[in-house]
SEGUKE-216923 format. One record per residue (C-alpha): x negated, y, z; residue in one letter; residue number from 1. Coordinates in steps of 0.05 Angstrom, whole numbers, always signed. Layout:
BEGIN
[[X Y Z] "a" NUM]
...
END
This chain:
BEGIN
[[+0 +0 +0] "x" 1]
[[-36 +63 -25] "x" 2]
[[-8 +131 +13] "x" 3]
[[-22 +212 +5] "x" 4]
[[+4 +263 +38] "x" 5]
[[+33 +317 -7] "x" 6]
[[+51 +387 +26] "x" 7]
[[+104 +348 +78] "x" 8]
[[+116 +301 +36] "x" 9]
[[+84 +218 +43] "x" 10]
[[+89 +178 -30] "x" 11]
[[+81 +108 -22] "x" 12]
[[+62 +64 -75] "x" 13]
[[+67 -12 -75] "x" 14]
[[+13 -28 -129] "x" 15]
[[-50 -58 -134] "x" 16]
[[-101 -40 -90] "x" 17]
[[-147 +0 -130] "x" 18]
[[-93 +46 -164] "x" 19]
[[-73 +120 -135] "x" 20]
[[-6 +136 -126] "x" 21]
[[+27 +191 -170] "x" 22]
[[+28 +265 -132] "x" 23]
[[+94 +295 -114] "x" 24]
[[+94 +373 -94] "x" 25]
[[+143 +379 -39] "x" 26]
[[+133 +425 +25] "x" 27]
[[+175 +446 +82] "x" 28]
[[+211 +432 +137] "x" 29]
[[+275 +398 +99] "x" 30]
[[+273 +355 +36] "x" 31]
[[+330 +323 -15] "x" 32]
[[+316 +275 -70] "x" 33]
[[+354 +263 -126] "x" 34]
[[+327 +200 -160] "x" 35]
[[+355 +184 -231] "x" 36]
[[+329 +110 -255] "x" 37]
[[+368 +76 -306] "x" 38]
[[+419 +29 -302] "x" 39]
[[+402 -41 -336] "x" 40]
[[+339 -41 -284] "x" 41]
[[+345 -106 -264] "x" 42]
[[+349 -134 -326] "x" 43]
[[+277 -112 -344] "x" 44]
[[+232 -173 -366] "x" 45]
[[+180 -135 -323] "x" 46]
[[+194 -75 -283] "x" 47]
[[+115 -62 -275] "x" 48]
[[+94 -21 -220] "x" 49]
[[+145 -16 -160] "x" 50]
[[+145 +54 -131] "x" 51]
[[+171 +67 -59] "x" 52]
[[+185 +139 -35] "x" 53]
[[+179 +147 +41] "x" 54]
[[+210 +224 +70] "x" 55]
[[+174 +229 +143] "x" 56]
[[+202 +286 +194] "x" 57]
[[+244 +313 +145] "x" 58]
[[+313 +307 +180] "x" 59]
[[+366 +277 +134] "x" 60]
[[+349 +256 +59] "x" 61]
[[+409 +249 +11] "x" 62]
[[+390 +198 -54] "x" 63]
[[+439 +212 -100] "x" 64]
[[+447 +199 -177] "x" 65]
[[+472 +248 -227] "x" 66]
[[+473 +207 -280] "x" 67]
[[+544 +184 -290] "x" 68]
[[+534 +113 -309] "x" 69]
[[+514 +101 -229] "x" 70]
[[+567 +67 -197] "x" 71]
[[+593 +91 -121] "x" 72]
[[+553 +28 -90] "x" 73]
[[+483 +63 -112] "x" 74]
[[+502 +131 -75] "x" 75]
[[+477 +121 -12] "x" 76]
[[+456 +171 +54] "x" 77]
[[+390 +145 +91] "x" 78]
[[+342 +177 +147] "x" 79]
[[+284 +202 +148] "x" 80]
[[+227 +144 +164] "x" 81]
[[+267 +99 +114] "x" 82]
[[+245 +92 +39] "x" 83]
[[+271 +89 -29] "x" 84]
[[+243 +55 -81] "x" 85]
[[+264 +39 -148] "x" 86]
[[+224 -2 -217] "x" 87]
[[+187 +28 -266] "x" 88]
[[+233 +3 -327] "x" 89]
[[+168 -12 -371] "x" 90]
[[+188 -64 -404] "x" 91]
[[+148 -118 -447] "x" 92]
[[+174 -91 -506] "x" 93]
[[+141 -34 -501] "x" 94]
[[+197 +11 -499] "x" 95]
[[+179 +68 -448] "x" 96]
[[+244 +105 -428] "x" 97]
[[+234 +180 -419] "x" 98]
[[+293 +195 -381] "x" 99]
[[+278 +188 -305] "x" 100]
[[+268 +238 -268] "x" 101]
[[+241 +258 -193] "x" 102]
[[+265 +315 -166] "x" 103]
[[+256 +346 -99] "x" 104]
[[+278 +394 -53] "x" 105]
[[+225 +421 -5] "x" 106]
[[+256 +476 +23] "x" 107]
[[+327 +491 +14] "x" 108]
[[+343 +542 -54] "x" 109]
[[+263 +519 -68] "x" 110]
[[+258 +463 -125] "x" 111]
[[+196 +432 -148] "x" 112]
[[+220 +379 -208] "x" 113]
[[+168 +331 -229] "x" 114]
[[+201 +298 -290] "x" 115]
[[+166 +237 -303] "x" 116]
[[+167 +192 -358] "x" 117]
[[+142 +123 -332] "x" 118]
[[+91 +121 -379] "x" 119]
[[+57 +188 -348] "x" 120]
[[+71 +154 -282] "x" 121]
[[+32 +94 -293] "x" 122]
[[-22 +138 -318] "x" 123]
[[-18 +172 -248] "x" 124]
[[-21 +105 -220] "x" 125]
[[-87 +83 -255] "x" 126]
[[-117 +147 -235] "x" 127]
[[-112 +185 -287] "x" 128]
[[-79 +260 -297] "x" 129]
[[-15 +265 -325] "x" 130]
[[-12 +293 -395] "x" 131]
[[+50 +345 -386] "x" 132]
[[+60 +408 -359] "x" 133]
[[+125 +392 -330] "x" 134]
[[+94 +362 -279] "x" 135]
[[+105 +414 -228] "x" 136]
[[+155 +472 -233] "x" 137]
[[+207 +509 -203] "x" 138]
[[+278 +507 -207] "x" 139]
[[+332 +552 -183] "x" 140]
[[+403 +522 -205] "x" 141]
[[+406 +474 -151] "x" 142]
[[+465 +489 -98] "x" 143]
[[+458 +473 -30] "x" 144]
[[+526 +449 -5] "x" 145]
[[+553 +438 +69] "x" 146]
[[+611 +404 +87] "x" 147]
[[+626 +424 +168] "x" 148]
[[+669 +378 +199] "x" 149]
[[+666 +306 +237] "x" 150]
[[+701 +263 +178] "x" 151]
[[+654 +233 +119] "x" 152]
[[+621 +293 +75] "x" 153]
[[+647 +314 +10] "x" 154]
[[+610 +277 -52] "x" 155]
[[+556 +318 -57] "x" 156]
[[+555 +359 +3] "x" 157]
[[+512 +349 +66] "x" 158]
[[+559 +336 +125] "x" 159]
[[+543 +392 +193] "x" 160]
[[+574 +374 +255] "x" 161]
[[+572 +409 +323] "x" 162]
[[+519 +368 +347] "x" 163]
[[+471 +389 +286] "x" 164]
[[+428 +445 +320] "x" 165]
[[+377 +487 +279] "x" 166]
[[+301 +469 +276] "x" 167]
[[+240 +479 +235] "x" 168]
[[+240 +404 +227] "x" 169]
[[+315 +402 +213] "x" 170]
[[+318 +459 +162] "x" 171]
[[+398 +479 +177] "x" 172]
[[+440 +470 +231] "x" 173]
[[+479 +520 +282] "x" 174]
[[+440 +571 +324] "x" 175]
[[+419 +609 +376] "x" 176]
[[+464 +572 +431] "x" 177]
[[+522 +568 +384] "x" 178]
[[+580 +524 +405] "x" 179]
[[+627 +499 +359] "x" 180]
[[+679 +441 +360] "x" 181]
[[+692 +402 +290] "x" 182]
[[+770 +395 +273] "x" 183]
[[+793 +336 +212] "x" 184]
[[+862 +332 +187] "x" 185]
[[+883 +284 +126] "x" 186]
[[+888 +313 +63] "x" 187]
[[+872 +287 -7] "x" 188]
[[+815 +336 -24] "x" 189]
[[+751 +326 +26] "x" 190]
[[+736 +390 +12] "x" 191]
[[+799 +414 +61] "x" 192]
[[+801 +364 +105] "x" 193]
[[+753 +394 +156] "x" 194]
[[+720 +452 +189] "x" 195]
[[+675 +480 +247] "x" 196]
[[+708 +541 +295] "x" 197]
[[+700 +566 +352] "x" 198]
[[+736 +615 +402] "x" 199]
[[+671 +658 +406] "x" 200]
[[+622 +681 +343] "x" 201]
[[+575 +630 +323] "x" 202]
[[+513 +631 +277] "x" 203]
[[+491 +578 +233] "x" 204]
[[+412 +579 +193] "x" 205]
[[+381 +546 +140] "x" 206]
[[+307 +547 +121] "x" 207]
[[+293 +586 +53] "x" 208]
[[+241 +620 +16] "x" 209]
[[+247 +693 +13] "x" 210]
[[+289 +721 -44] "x" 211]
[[+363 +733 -65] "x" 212]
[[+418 +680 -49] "x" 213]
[[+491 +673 -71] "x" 214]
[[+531 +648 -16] "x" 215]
[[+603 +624 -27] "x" 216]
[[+626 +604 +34] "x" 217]
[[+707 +564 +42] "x" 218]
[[+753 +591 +105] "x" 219]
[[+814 +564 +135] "x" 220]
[[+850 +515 +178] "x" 221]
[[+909 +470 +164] "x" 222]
[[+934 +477 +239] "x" 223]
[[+922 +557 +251] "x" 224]
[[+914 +627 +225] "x" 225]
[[+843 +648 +226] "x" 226]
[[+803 +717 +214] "x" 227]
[[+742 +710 +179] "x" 228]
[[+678 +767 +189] "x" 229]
[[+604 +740 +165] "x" 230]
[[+545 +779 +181] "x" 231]
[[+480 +751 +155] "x" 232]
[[+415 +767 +180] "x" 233]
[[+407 +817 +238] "x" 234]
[[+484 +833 +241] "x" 235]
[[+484 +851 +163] "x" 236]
[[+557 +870 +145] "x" 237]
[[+574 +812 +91] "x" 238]
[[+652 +809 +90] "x" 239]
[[+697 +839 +129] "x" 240]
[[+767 +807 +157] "x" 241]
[[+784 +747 +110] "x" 242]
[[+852 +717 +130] "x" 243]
[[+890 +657 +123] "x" 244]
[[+949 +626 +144] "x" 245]
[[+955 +551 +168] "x" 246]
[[+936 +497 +112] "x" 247]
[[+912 +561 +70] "x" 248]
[[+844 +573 +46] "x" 249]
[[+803 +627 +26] "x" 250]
[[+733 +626 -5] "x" 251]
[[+687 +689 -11] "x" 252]
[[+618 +702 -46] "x" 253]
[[+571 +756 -38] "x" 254]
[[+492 +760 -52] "x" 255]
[[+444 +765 +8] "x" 256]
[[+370 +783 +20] "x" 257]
[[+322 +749 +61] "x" 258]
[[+241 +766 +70] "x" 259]
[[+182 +749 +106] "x" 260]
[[+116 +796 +133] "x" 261]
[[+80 +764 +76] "x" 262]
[[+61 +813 +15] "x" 263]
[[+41 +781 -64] "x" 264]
[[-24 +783 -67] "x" 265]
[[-50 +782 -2] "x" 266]
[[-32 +811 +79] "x" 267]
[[+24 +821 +112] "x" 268]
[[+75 +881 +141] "x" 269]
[[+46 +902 +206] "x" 270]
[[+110 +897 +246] "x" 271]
[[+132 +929 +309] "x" 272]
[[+134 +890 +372] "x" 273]
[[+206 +886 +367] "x" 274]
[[+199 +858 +302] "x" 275]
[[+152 +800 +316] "x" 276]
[[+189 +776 +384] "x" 277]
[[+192 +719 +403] "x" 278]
[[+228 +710 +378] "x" 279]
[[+220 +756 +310] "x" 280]
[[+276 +794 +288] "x" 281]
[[+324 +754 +235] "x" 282]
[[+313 +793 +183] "x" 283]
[[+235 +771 +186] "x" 284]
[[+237 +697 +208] "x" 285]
[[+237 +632 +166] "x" 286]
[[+305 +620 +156] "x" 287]
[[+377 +651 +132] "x" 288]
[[+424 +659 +188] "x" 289]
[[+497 +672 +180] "x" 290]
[[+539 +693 +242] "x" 291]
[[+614 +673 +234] "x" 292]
[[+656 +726 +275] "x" 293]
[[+732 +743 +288] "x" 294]
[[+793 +710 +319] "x" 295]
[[+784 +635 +312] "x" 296]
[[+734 +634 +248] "x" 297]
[[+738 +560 +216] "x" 298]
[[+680 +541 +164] "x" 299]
[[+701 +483 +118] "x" 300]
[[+644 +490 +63] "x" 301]
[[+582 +534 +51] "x" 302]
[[+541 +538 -17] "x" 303]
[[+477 +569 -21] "x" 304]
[[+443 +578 -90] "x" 305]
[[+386 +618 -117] "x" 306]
[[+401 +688 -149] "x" 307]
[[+348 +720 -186] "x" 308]
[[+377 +761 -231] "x" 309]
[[+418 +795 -189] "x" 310]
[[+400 +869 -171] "x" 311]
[[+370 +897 -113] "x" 312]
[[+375 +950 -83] "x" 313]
[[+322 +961 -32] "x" 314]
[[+328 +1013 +23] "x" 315]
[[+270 +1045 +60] "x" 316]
[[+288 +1087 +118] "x" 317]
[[+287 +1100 +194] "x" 318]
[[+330 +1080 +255] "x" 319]
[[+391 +1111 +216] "x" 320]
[[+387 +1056 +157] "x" 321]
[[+350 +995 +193] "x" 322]
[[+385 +935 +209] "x" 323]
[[+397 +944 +286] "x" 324]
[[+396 +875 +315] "x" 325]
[[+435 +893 +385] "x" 326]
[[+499 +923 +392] "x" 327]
[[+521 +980 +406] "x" 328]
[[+474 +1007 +358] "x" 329]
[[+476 +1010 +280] "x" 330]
[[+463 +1029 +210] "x" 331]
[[+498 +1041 +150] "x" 332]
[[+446 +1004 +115] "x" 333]
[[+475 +937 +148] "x" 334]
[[+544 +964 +129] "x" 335]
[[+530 +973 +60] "x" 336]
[[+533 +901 +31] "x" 337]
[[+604 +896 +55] "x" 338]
[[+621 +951 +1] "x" 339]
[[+588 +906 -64] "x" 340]
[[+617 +842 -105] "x" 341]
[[+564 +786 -107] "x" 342]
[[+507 +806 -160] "x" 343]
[[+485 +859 -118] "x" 344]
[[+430 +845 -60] "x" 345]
[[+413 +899 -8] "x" 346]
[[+338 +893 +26] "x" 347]
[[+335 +937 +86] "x" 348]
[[+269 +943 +88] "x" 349]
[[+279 +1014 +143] "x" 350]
[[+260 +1007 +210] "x" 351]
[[+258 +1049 +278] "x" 352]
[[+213 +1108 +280] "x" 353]
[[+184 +1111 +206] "x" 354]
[[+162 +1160 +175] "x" 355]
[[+143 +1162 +96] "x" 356]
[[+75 +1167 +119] "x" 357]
[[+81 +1117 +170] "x" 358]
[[+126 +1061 +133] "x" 359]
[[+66 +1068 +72] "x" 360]
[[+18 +1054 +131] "x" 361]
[[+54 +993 +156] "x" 362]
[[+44 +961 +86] "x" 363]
[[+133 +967 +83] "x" 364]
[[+122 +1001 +16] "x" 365]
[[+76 +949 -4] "x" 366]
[[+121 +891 +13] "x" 367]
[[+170 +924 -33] "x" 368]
[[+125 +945 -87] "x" 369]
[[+116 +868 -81] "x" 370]
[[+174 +842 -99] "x" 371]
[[+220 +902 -135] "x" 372]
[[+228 +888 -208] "x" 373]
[[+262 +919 -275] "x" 374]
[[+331 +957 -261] "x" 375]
[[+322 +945 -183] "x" 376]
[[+340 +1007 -143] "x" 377]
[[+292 +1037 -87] "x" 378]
[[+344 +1083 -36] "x" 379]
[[+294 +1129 +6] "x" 380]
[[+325 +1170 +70] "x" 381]
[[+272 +1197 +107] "x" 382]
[[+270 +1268 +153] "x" 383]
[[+292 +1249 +233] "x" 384]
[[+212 +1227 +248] "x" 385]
[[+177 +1267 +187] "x" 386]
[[+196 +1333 +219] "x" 387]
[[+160 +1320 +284] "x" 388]
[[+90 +1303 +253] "x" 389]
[[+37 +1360 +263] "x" 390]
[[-23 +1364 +227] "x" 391]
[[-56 +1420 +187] "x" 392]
[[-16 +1437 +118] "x" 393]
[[+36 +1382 +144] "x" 394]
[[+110 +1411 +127] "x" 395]
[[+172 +1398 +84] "x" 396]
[[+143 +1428 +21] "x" 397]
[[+77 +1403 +26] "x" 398]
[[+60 +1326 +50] "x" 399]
[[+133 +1308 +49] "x" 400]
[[+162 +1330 -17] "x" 401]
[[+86 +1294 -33] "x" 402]
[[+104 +1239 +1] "x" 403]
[[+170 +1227 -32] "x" 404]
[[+147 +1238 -100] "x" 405]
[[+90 +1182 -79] "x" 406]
[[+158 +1131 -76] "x" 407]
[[+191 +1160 -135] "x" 408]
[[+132 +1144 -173] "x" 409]
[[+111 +1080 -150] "x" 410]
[[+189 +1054 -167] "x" 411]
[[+189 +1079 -224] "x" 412]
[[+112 +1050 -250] "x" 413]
[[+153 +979 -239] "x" 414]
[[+217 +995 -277] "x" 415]
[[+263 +1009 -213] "x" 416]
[[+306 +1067 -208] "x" 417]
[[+296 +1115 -141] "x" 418]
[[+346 +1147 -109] "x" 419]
[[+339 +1209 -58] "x" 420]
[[+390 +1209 -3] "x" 421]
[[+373 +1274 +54] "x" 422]
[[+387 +1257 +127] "x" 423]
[[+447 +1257 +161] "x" 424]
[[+457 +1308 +210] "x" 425]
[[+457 +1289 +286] "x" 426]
[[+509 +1302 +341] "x" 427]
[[+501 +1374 +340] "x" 428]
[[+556 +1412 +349] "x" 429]
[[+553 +1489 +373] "x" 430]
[[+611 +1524 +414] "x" 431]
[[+654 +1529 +364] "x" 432]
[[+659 +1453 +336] "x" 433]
[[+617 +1467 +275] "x" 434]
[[+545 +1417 +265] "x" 435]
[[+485 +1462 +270] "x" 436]
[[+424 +1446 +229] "x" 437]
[[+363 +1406 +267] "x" 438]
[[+325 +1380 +214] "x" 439]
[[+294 +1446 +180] "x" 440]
[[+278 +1449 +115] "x" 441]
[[+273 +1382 +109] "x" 442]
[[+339 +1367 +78] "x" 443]
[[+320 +1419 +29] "x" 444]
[[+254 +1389 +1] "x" 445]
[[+295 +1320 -6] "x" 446]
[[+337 +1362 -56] "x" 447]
[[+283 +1405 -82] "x" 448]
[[+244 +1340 -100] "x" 449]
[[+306 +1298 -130] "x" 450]
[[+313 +1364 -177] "x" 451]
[[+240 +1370 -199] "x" 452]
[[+226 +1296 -212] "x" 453]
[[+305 +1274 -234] "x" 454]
[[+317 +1228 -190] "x" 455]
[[+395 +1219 -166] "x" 456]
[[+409 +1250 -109] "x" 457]
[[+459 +1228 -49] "x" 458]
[[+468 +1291 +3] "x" 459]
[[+486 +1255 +65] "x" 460]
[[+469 +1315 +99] "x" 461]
[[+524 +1353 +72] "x" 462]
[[+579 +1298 +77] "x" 463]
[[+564 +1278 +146] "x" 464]
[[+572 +1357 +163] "x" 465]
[[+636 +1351 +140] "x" 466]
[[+657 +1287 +170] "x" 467]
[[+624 +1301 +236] "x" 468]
[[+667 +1367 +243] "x" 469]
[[+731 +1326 +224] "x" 470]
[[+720 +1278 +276] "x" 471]
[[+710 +1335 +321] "x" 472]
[[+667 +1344 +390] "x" 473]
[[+702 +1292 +423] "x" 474]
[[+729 +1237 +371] "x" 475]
[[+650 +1244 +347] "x" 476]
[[+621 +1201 +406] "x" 477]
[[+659 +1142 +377] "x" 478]
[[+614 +1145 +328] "x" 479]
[[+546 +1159 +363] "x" 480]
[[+515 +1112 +419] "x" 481]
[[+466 +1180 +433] "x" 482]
[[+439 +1243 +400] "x" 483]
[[+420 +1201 +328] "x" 484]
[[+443 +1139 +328] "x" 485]
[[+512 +1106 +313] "x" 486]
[[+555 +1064 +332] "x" 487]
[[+586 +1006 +279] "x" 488]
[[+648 +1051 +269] "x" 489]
[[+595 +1116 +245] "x" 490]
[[+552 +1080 +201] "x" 491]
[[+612 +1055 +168] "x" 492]
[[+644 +1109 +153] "x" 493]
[[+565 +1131 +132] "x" 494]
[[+570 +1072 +85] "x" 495]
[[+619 +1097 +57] "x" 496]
[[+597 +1164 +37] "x" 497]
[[+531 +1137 +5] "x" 498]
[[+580 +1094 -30] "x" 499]
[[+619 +1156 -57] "x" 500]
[[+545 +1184 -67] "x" 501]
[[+536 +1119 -113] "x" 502]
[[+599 +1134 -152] "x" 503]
[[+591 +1217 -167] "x" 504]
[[+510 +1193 -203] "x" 505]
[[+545 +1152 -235] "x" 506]
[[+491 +1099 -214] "x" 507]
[[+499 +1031 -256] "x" 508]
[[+519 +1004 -183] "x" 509]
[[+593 +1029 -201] "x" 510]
[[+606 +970 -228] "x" 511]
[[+598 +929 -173] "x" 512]
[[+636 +964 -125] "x" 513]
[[+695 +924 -94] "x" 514]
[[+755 +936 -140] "x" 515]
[[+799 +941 -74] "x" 516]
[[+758 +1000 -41] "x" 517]
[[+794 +1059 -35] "x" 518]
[[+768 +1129 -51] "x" 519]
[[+732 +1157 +18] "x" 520]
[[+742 +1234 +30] "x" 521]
[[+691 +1248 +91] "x" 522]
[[+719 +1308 +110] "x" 523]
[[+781 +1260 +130] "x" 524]
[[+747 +1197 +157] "x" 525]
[[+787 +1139 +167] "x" 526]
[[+817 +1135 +246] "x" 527]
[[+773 +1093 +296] "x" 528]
[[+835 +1052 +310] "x" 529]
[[+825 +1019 +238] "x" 530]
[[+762 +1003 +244] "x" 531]
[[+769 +931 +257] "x" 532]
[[+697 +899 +250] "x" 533]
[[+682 +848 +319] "x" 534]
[[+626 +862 +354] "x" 535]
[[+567 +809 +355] "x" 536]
[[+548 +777 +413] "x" 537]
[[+475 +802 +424] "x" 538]
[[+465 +871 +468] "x" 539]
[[+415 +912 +488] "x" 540]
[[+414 +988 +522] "x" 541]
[[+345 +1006 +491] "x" 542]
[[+353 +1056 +445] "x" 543]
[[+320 +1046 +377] "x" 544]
[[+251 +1088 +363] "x" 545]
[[+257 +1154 +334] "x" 546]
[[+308 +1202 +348] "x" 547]
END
């Protein structure tokens, strides 16, 4: 038995001693195999070599044929430490089939395909290198798919139930201290005859590579109503309120972002202390995680699938526009996504404190410049921390308007579009009920600069003025946790202004705009009693750097 190690996964090969088994690329915490061999196999004069495929520490493997001459019988769930093994069909004829095919699943939404043909595989087998190209590449249309329930999974879906809990070695399951209960009815169609719920929010991960997912996720509950609110990531506003009545159900989609420190090329974001834990902040750990929140949330199916093509918009900001992990405090750059149909992925890249000077000397531009690409949108609100630098010629007109044209240009040297949006004002209100101006000049040089270089402009300054002084000195602390930052009810309604700001450019982002949004006037901001969005779970009363 001749073994290798190869990135997580072990090959085995039953063959004669002095051959090598064939290489398989596979990494990861969590591995699939589909494993297509034909179907007169054992009529083969001589199968030749006999390869055996042993998954170790990998959690669950699913072997499962897509080719639709398989019968049910060779559809079969095993564990990890238990191998699969099927015969090289080279037969005596001579006739070498070029139809099977190896794929696996390393990590999940991460594909490496080896096709083989056998002959290339006993080529491997001899020691020799194979003589395609195909050997080792990636593939993106593979779905993940999760059936959550105790009854028997869904043909090709991986069955969660309440007992699966999230680890590296596992690669999905529910998380941080989630409890959930399973609940099975009858019903023709697998596919409704189960879910996960709870009477509290609950989060469920799943290890991925960084990069832009579509997530379709199936509510309901044949017994109850249920109210549906996902947040991905660090409390990232997905969708917002999805209802249905007993036996109904509902499925949604929408496109989500997830990252890691590590830049293209080489080095890595220098993250805050808050960022790196332990443990690190979800937006910059290993792993999408998806909190399901509202009044008893049921989960019958989840599918997760690459989404390259889809745009991004990428958001580099302050306190104001970070996704705040802890309530009370938010953004409205976590509120955004909740405002876009899937095909549309926002990366809040912001964080507490920055500065342009400061986020460039993190490496946060970097990590952008890194992965931004043709027709990709770069959103830039800076001015609450700029203004309190000091420094000799340091000022609005001078090393900021620099500084911003230093974005500007670097999005646009890689085909992305920038967009200028000045800083919303803070809770400053005078005797009379009117917002007084703490921010300089700065707001000023943000326009100045969107002029000179012609870069779309969103004045958030000027809206928020107006929809601070209709929510008036008292109404207004509904919407601030302090002097600068909100609560989820402000940056929503802030959402919503930079998504009017999207619509008067004229921004190619129009288009993806949820049909079913009304227009949003923010000098008449919609009552706090509407605002319906649950709170997550997770608190803190640290306020956020920056101010």
């Amino acid at each position: 038995m001749a073994r290798r190690r190869c990135c997580g996964v072990h090959l085995h090969c039953c063959s004669r001693p002095h051959e090598k088994p064939f290489s398989v690329s596979a990494s990861g915490s969590f591995a699939m195999m589909n494993l297509h061999v034909l179907p007169n196999l054992g009529q083969l004069a001589n199968p030749g070599p006999r390869i055996a495929l042993l998954i170790t520490a990998m959690g669950t493997l699913i072997s499962q044929s897509s080719d639709p001459r398989f019968q049910p019988e060779n559809i079969h769930q095993i564990t990890a430490h238990c191998a699969v093994s099927a015969d090289s069909p080279h037969a005596v004829s001579g006739g070498i089939p070029k139809t099977t095919a190896l794929n696996c699943l390393a990590r999940p939404g991460h594909v490496v395909t080896c096709p083989l043909d056998w002959q290339q595989a006993r080529l491997a087998l001899l020691g020799e290198p194979p003589q395609s190209t195909r050997q080792n590449r990636a593939v993106t249309n593979l779905i993940l798919r999760f059936h959550f329930g105790p009854a028997e999974a869904a043909p090709g879906y991986l069955l969660v139930m309440p007992t699966n809990v999230y680890s590296r070695e596992r690669g999905y399951g529910f998380d941080l201290g989630s409890a959930v209960q399973a609940v099975h009815w009858d019903d023709d169609n697998p596919l409704y005859s189960s879910c996960c719920t709870a009477d509290r929010p609950f989060f469920f991960s799943v290890a991925l590579p960084e990069g832009n997912y579509n997530v379709t996720v199936r509510f309901g509950n044949k017994h109850i109503a249920t109210t549906n609110t996902v947040k991905a990531e660090s409390r990232r506003l997905m969708v917002e309120n999805i209802v249905t009545a007993p036996s109904k159900f509902v499925s949604r989609t929408f496109t989500v972002n997830i990252r890691t420190p590590q830049i293209t090329g080489g080095g890595e974001v220098h993250l805050k202390a808050r960022e790196k834990g332990p443990p690190p902040v979800l937006h910059w750990d290993e792993k999408l995680t998806l909190e399901f929140n509202g009044c008893n949330p049921c989960i019958c199916t989840l599918e997760i699938a690459r989404a390259d093509d889809a745009i991004t918009v990428y958001l580099a900001g302050d306190s104001t526009v970070t996704d705040q992990p802890k309530e009370p405090w938010n953004s409205w750059g976590q509120m955004l996504p909740r405002f876009f149909k899937p095909g549309i992925a926002i990366a809040n890249h912001a964080e507490s404190g920055e500065s342009l000077r400061s986020f460039m000397r993190e490496r946060r531009l970097d990590k952008i410049l890194s992965t931004i690409k043709t027709n990709d949108y770069l959103f830039i609100q800076f001015g609450h921390n700029d203004m309190k630098e000091r420094g000799e010629g340091v000022g609005p007109f001078t090393t900021f308007k620099a500084d911003l044209k230093q974005f500007v240009a670097a999005a646009r040297l890689r085909g992305a579009k920038p967009v200028l949006i000045t800083p919303m004002h803070r809770k400053t209100f005078d005797a009379n009920g009117i917002i007084t101006n703490s921010f300089g000049d700065y707001p000023d040089a943000v326009r100045q600069t969107a002029a000179e270089q012609n870069v779309p402009l969103i004045d958030l300054n000027k809206m928020s003025k107006a929809m601070y002084e209709a929510l008036g000195p008292v109404n207004i602390n509904r919407a601030f946790v302090d002097g600068s930052h909100h609560t989820s009810y402000g940056s929503y309604l802030l959402a919503k202004c930079v998504v009017e700001g999207i619509k008067s450019n004229r921004l190619e982002l129009v288009r993806f705009i949820l049909d079913d949004l009304p227009q949003f006037d923010p000098a008449q901001p919609d009552p706090f009693e509407t605002f319906a969005v649950q709170p997550s779970p997770s608190e803190s009363t640290t306020a956020p750097d920056g101010s």
